[in-house]
Each structure stands twice: as structure tokens, then as C-alpha cells.
PDB file with one MODEL, atoms N, CA, C and O in Angstrom:
MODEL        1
ATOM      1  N   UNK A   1       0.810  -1.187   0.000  1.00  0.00           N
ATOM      2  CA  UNK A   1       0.000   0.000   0.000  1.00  0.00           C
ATOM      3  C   UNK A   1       0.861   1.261   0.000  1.00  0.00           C
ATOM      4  O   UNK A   1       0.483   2.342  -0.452  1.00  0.00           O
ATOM      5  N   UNK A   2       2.042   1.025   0.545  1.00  0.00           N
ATOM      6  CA  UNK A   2       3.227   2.696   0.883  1.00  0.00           C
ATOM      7  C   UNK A   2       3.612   2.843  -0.651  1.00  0.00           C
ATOM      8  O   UNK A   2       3.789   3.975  -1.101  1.00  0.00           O
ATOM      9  N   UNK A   3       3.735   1.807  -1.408  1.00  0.00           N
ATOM     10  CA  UNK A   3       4.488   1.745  -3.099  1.00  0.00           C
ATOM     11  C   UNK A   3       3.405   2.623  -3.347  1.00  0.00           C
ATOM     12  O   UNK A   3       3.400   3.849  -3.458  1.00  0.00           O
ATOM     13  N   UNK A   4       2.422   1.737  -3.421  1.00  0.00           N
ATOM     14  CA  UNK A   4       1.046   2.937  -4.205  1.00  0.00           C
ATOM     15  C   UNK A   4       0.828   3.559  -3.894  1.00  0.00           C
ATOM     16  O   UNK A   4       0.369   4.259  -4.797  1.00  0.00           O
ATOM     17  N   UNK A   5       0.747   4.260  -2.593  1.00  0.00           N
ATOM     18  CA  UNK A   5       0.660   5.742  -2.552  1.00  0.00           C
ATOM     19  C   UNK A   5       1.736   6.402  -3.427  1.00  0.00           C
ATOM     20  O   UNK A   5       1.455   6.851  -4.538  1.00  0.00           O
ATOM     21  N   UNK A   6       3.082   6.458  -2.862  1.00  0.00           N
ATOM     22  CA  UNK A   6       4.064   6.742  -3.464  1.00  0.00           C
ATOM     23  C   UNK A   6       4.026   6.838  -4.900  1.00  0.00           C
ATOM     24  O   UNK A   6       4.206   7.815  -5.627  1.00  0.00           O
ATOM     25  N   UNK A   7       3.743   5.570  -5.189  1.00  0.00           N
ATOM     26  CA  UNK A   7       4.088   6.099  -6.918  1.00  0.00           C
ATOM     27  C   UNK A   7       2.540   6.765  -7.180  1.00  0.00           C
ATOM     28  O   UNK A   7       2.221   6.443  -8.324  1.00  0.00           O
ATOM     29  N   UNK A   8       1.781   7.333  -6.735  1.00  0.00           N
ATOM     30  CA  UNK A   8       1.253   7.617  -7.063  1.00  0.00           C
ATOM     31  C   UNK A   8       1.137   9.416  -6.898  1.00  0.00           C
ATOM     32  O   UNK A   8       0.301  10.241  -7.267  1.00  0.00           O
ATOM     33  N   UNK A   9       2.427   9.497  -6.153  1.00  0.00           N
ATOM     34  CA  UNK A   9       2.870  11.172  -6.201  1.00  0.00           C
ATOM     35  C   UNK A   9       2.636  11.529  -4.515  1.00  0.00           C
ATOM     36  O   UNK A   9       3.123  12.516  -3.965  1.00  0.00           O
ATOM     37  N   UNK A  10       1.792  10.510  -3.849  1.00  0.00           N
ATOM     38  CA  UNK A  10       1.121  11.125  -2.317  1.00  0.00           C
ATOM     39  C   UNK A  10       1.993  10.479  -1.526  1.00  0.00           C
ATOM     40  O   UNK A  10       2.743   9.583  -1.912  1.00  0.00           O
ATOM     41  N   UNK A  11       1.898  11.038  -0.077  1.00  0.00           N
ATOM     42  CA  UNK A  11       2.839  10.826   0.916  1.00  0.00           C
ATOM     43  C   UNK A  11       1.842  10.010   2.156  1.00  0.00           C
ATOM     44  O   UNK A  11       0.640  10.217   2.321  1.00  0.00           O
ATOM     45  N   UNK A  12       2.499   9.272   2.764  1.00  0.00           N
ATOM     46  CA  UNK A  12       1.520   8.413   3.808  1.00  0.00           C
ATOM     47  C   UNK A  12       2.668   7.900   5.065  1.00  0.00           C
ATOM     48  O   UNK A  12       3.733   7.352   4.783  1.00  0.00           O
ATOM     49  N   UNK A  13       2.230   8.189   6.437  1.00  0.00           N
ATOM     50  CA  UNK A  13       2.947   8.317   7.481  1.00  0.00           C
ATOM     51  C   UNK A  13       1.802   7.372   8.343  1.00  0.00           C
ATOM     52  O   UNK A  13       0.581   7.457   8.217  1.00  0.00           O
ATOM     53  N   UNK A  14       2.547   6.449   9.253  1.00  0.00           N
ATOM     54  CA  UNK A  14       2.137   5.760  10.019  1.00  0.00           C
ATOM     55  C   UNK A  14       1.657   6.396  11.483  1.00  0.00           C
ATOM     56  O   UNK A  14       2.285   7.189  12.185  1.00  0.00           O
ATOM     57  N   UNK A  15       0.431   5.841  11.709  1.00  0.00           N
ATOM     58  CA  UNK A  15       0.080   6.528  13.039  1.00  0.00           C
ATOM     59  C   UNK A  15       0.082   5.035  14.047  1.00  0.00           C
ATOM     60  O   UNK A  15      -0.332   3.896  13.833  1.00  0.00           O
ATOM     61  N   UNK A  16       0.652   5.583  15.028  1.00  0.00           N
ATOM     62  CA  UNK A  16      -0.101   4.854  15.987  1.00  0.00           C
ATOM     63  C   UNK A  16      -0.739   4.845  17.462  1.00  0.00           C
ATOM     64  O   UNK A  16      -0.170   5.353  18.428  1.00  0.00           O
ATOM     65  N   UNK A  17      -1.521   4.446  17.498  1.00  0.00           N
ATOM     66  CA  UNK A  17      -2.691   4.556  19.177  1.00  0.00           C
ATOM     67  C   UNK A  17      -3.404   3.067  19.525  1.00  0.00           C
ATOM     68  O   UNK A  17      -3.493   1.966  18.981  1.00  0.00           O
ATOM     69  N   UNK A  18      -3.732   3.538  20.427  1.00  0.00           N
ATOM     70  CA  UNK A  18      -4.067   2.274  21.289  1.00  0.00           C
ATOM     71  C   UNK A  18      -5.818   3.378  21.714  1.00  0.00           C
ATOM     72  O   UNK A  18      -6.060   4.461  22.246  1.00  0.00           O
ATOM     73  N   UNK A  19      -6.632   2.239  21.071  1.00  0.00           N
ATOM     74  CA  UNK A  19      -8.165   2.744  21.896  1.00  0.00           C
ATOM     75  C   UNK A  19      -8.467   2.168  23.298  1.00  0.00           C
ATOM     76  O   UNK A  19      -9.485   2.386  23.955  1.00  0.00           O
ATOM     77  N   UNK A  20      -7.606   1.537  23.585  1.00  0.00           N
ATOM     78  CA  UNK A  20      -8.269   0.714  24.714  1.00  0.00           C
ATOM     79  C   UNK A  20      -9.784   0.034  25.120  1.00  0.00           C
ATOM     80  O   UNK A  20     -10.410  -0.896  24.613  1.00  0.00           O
ATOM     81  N   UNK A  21     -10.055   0.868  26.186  1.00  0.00           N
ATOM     82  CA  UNK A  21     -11.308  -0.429  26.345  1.00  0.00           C
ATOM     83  C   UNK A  21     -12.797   0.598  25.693  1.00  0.00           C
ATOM     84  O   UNK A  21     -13.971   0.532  26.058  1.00  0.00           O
ATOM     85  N   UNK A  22     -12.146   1.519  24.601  1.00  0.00           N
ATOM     86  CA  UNK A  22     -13.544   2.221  23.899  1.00  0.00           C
ATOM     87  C   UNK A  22     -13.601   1.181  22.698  1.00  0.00           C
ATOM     88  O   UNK A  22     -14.674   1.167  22.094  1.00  0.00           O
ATOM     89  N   UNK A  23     -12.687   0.372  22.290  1.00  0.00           N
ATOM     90  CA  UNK A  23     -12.889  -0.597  20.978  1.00  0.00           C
ATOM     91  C   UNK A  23     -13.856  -1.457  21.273  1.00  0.00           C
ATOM     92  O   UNK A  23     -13.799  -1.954  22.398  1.00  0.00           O
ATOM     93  N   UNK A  24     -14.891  -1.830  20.443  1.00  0.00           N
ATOM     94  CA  UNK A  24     -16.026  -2.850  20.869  1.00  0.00           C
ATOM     95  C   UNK A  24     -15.131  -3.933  20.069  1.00  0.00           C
ATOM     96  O   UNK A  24     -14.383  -3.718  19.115  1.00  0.00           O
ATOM     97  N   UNK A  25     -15.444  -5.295  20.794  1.00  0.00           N
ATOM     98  CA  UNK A  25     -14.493  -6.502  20.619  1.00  0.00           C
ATOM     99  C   UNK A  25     -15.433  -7.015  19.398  1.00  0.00           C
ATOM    100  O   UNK A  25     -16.630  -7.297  19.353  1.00  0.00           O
ATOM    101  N   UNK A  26     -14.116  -7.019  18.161  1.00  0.00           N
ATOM    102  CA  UNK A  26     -14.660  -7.712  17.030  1.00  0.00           C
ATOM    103  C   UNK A  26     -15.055  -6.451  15.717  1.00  0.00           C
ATOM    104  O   UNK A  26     -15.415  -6.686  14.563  1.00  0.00           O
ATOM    105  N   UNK A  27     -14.903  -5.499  16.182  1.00  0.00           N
ATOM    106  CA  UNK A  27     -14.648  -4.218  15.245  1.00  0.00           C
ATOM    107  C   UNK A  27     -13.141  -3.890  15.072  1.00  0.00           C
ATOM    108  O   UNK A  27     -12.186  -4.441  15.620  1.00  0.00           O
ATOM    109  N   UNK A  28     -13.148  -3.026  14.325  1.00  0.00           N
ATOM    110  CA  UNK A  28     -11.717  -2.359  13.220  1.00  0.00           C
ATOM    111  C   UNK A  28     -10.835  -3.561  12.586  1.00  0.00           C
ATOM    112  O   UNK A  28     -11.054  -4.772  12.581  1.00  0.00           O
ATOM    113  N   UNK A  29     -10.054  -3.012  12.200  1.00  0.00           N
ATOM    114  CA  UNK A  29      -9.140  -3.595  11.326  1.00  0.00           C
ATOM    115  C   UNK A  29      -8.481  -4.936  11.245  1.00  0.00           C
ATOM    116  O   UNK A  29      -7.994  -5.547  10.294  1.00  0.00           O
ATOM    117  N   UNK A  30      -8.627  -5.265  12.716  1.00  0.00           N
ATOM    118  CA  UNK A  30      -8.273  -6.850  13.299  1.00  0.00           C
ATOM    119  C   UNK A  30      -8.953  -7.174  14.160  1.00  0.00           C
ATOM    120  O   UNK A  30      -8.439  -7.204  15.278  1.00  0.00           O
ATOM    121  N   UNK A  31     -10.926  -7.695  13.958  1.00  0.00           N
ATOM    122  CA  UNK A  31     -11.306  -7.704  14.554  1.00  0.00           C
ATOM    123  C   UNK A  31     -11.325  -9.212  15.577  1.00  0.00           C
ATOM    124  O   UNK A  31     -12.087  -9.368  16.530  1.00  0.00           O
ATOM    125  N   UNK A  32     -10.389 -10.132  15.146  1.00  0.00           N
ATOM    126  CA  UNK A  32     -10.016 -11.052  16.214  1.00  0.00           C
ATOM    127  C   UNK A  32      -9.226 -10.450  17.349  1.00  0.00           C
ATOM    128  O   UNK A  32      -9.210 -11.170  18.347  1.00  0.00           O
ATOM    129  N   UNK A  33      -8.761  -9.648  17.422  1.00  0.00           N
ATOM    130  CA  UNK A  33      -7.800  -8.873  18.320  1.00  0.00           C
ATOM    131  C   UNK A  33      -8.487  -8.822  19.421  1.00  0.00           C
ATOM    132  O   UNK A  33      -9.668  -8.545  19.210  1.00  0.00           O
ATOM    133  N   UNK A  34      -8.087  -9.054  21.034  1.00  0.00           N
ATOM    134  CA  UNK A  34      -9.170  -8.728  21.964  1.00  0.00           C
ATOM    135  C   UNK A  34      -8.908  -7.120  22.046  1.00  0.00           C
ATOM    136  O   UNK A  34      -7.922  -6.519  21.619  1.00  0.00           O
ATOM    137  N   UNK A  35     -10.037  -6.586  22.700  1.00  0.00           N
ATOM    138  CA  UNK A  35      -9.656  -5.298  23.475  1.00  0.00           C
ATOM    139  C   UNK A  35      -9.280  -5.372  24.532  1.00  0.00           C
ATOM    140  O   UNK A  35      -9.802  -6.255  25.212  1.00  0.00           O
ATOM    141  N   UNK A  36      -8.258  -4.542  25.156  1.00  0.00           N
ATOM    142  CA  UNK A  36      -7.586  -4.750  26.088  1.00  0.00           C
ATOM    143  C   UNK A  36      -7.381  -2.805  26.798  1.00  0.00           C
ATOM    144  O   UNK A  36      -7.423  -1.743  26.176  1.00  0.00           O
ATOM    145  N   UNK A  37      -7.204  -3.037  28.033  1.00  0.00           N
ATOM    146  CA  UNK A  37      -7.162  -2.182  28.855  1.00  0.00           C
ATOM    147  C   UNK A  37      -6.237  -1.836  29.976  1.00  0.00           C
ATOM    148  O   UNK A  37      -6.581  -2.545  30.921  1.00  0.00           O
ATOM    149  N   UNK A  38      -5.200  -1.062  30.330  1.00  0.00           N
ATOM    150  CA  UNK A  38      -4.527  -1.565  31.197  1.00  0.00           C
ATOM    151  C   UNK A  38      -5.356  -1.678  32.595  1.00  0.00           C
ATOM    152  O   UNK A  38      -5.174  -2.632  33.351  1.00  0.00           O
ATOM    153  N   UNK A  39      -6.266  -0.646  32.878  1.00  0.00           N
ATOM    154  CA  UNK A  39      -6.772  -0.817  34.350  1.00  0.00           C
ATOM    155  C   UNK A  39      -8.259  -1.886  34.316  1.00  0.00           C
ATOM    156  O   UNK A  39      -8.865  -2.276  35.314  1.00  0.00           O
ATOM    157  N   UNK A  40      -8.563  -2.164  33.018  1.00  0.00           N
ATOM    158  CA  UNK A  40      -9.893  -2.819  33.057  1.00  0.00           C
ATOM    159  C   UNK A  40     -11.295  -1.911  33.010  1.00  0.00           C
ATOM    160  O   UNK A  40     -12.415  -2.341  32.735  1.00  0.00           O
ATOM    161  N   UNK A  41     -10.923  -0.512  33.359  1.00  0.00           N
ATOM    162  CA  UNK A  41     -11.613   0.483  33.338  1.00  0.00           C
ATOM    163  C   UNK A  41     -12.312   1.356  32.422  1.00  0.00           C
ATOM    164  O   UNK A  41     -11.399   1.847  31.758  1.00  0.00           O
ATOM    165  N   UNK A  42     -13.479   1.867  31.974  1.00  0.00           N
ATOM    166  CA  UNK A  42     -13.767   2.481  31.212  1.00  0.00           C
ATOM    167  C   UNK A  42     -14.048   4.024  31.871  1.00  0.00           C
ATOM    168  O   UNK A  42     -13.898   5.043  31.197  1.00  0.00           O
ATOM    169  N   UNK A  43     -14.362   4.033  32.912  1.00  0.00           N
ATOM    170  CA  UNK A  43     -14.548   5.119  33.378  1.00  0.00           C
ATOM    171  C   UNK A  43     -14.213   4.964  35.091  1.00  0.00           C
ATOM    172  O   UNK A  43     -14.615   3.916  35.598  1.00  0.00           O
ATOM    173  N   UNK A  44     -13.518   5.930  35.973  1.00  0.00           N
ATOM    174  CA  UNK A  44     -13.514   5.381  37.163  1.00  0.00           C
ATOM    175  C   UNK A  44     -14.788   4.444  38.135  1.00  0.00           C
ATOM    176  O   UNK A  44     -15.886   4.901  38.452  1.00  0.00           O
ATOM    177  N   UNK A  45     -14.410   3.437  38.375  1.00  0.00           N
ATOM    178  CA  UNK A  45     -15.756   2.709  39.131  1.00  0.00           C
ATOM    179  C   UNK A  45     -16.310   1.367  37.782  1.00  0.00           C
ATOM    180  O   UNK A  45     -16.974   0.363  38.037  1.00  0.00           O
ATOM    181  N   UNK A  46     -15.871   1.713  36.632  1.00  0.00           N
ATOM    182  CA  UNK A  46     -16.541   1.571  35.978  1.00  0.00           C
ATOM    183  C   UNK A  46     -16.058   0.227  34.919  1.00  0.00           C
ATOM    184  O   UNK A  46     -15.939   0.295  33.696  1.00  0.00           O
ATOM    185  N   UNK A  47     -15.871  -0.770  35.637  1.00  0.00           N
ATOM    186  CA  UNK A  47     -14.769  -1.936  34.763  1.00  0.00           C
ATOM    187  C   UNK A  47     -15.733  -2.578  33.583  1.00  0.00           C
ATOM    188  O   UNK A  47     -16.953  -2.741  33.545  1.00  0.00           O
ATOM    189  N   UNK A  48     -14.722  -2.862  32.675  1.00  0.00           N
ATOM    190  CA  UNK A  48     -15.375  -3.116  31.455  1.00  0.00           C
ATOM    191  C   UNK A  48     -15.025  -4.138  31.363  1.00  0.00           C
ATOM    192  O   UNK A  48     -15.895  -4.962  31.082  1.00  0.00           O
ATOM    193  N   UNK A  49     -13.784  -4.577  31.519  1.00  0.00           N
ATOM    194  CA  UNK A  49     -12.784  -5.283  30.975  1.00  0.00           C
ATOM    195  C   UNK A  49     -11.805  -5.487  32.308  1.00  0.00           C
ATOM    196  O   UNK A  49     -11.475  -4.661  33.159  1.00  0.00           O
ATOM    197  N   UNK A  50     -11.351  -7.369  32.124  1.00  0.00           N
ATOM    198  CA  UNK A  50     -10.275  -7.671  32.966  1.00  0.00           C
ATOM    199  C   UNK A  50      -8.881  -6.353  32.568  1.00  0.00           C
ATOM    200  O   UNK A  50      -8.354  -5.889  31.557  1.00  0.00           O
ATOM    201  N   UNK A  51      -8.785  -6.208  33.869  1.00  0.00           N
ATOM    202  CA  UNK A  51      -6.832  -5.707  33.719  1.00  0.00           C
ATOM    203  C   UNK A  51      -6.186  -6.515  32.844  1.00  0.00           C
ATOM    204  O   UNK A  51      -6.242  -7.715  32.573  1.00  0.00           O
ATOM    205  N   UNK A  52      -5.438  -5.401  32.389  1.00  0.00           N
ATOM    206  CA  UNK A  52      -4.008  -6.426  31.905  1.00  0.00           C
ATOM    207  C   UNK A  52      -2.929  -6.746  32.809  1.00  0.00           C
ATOM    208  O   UNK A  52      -2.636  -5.971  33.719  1.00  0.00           O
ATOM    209  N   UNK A  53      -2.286  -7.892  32.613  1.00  0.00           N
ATOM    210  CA  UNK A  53      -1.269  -8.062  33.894  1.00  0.00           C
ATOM    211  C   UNK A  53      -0.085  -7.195  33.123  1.00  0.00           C
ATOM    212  O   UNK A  53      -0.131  -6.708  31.993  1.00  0.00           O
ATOM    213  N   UNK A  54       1.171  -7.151  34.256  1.00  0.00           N
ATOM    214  CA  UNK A  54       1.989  -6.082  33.839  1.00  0.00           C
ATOM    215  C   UNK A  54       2.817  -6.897  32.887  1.00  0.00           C
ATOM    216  O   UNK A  54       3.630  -6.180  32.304  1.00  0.00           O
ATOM    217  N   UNK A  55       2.889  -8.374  32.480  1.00  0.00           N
ATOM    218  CA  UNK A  55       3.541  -8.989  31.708  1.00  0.00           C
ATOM    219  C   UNK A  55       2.890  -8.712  29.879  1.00  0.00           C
ATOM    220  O   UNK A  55       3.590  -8.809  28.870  1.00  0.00           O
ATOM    221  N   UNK A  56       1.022  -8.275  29.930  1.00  0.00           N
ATOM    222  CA  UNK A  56       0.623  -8.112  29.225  1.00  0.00           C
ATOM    223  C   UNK A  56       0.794  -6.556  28.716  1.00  0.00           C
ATOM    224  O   UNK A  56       0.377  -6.374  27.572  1.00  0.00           O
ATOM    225  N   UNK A  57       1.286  -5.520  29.318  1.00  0.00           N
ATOM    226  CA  UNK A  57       1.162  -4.370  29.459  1.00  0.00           C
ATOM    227  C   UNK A  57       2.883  -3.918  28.988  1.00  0.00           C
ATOM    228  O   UNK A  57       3.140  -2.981  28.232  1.00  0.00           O
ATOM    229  N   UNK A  58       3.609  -4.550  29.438  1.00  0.00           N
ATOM    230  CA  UNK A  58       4.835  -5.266  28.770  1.00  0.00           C
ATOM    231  C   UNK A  58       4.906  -5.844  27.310  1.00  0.00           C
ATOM    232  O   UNK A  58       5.803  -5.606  26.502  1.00  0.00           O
ATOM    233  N   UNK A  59       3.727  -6.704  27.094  1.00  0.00           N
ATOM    234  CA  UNK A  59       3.920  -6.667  25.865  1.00  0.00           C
ATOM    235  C   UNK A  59       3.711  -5.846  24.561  1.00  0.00           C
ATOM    236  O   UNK A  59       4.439  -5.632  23.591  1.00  0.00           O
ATOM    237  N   UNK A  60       2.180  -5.385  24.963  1.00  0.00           N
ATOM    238  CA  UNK A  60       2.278  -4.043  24.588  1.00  0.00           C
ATOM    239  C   UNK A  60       3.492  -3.183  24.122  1.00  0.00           C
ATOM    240  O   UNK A  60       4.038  -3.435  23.048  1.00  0.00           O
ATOM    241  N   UNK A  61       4.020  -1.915  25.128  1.00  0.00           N
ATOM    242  CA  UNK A  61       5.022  -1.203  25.182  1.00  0.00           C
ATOM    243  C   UNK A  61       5.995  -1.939  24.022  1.00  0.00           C
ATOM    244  O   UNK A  61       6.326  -1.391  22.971  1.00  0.00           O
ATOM    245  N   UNK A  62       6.347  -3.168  24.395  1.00  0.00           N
ATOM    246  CA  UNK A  62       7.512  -3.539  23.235  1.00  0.00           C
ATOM    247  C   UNK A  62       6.778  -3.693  21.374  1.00  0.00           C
ATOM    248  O   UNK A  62       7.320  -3.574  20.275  1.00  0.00           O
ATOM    249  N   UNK A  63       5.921  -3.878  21.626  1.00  0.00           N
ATOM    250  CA  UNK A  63       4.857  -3.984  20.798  1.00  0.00           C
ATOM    251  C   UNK A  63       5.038  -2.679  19.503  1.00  0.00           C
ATOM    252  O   UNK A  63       5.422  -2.652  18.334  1.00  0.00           O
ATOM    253  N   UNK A  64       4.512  -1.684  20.517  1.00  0.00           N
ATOM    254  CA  UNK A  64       4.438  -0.148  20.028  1.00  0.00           C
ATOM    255  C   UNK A  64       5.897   0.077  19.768  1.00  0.00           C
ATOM    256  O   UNK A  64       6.032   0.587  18.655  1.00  0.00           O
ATOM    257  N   UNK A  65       7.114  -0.125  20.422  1.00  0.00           N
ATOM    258  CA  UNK A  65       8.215   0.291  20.171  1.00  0.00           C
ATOM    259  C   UNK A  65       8.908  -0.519  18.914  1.00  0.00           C
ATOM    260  O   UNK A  65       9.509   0.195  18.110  1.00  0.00           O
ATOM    261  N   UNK A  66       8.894  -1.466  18.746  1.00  0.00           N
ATOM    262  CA  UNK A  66       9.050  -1.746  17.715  1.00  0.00           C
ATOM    263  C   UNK A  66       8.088  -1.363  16.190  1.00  0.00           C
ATOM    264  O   UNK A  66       8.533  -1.221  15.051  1.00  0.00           O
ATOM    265  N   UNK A  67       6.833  -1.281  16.607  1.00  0.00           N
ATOM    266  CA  UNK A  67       6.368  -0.332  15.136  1.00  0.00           C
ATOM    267  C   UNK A  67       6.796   1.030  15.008  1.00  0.00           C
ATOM    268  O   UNK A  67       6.524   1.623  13.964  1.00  0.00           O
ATOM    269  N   UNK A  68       7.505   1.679  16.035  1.00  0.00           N
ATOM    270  CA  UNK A  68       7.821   2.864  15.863  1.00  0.00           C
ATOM    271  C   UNK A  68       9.165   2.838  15.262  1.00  0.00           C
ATOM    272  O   UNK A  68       9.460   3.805  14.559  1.00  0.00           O
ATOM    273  N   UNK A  69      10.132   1.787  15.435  1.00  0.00           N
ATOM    274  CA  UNK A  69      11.355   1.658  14.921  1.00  0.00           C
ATOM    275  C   UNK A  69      11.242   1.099  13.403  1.00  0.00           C
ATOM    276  O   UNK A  69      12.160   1.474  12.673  1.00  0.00           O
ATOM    277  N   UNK A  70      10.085   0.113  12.702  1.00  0.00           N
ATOM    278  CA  UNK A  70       9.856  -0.146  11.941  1.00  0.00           C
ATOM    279  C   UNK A  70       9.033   0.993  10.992  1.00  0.00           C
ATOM    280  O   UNK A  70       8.876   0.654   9.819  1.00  0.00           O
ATOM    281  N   UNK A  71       8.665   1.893  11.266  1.00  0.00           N
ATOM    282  CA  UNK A  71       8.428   3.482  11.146  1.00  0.00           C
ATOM    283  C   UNK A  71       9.453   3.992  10.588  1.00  0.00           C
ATOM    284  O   UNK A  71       9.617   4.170   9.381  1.00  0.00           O
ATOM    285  N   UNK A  72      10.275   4.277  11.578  1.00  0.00           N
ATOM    286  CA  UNK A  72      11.392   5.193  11.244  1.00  0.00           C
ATOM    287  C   UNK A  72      12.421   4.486  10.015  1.00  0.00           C
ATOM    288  O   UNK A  72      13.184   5.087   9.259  1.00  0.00           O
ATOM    289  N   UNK A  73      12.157   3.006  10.103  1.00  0.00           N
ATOM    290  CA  UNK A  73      13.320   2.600   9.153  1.00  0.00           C
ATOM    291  C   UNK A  73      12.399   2.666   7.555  1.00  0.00           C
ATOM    292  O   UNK A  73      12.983   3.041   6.538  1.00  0.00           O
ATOM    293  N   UNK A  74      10.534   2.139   7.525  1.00  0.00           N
ATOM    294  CA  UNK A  74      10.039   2.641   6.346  1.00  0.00           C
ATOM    295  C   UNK A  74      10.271   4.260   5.883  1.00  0.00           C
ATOM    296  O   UNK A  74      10.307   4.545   4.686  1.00  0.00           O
ATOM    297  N   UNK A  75      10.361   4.858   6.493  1.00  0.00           N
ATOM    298  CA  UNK A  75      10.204   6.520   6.361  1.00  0.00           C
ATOM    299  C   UNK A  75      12.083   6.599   5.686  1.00  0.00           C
ATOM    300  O   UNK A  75      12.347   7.353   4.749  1.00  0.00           O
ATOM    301  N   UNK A  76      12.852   5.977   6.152  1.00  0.00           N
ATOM    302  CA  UNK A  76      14.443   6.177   5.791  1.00  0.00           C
ATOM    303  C   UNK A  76      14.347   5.690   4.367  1.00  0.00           C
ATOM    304  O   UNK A  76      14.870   6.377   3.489  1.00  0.00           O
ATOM    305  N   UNK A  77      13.643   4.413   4.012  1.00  0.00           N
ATOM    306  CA  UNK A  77      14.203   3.528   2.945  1.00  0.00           C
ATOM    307  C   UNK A  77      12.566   3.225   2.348  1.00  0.00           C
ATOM    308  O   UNK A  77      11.928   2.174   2.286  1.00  0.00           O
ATOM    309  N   UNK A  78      12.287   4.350   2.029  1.00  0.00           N
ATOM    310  CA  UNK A  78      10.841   4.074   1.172  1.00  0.00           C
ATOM    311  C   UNK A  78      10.848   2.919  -0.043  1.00  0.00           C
ATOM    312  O   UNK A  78       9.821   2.692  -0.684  1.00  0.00           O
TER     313      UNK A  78
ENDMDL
END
């Protein structure tokens, strides 16, 4: 999809975010994906969703850091 933009004259930059526990499970782009939350919380008082343990919350973080490094190296070597 980055080729075709590209050759097609337009420019396209990677975003990334985390919705947490506002994603309804089984919507967007990977909807096998669970939703996940770090506190389980949607609003204080207000659990939606199990916690993530800090091993899951861990995975995450490395998660995001590596698409951000895989970012920076598409953006170097289009």
C-alpha cells in the first residue's frame, strides 16, 4: 500500500494509538484482536474489561516500540 501511494505522487505516514477499552471486541481492522485495557476500566468505578497483567502491558510497550522503529526505518528507505 506505501508503493502505491508513493508512486502515485502522495505521501503516507504511520500513526499509531491504542483505543483501549472504547474498541467494541470484534470491530476495526483486526477484529479477532481482543480489546484490552490496562486498568480494566472504562470510566472510574466503571470496569469493562479484565486488567491487563503487567507482563501483558509489557507486551504491549515492546509492541508499540518496535512499530515505531519499523516506522522510522520505512520513512528512511521508502
Amino acid at each position: 500500500m506505501v508503493d502505491a501511494v508513493h508512486a502515485a505522487g502522495g505521501k503516507i505516514a504511520p500513526q499509531l494509538w491504542h483505543v483501549g477499552s472504547i474498541r467494541k471486541p470484534g470491530q476495526g481492522p483486526h477484529p479477532d484482536y481482543p480489546t484490552a485495557s490496562p486498568s480494566g476500566l472504562l470510566h472510574p468505578g466503571e470496569k469493562v474489561l479484565e486488567p491487563l497483567s503487567m507482563d501483558q502491558i509489557d507486551e504491549l510497550i515492546a509492541a508499540y516500540t518496535q512499530a515505531a522503529i519499523d516506522a522510522v526505518k520505512t520513512r528512511h528507505n521508502p
